[in-house]
N, C-alpha and C positions, 0 to 999 in steps of 0.2 A: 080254747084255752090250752088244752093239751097238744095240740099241732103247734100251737104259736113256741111255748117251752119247747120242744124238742126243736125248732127249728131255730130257736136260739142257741140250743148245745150246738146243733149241727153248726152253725157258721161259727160258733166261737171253737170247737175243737179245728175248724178248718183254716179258722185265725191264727190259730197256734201252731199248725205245721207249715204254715207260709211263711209264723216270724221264726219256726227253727231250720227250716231254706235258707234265708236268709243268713243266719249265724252261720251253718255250715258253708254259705259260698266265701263272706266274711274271712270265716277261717280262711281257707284254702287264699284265698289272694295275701292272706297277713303271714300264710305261709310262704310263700313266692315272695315274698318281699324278703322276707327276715334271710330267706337261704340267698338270694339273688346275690349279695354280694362275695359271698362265699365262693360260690360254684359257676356261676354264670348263669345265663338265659337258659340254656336247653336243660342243664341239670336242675337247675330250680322248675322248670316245669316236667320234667319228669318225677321229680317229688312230690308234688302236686300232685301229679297222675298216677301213681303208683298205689294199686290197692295190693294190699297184707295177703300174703299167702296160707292160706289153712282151711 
């Protein structure tokens, strides 16, 4: 009984960081899109790929 619960938190916390994967890749392409017409190809994927310095 006590194995079965804990393996149900275990897959459901493991649910929830595959569906916030997903929103972050999500992002990043809705990113590359919105800059795309702006800047071009290479600039929009260098914003994408650009991590914050600090």
């Amino acid at each position: 009984m006590i194995f079965k619960k804990a393996l149900l938190y275990v897959s459901a916390v493991s649910a929830l960081a595959a569906a916030a994967v997903v929103v972050v890749v999500a992002l990043a392409f809705a990113l590359y899109a919105a800059v795309l017409p702006l800047v071009g190809p290479a600039w929009a994927a260098a914003s994408v790929a650009a991590r914050p310095r600090g």
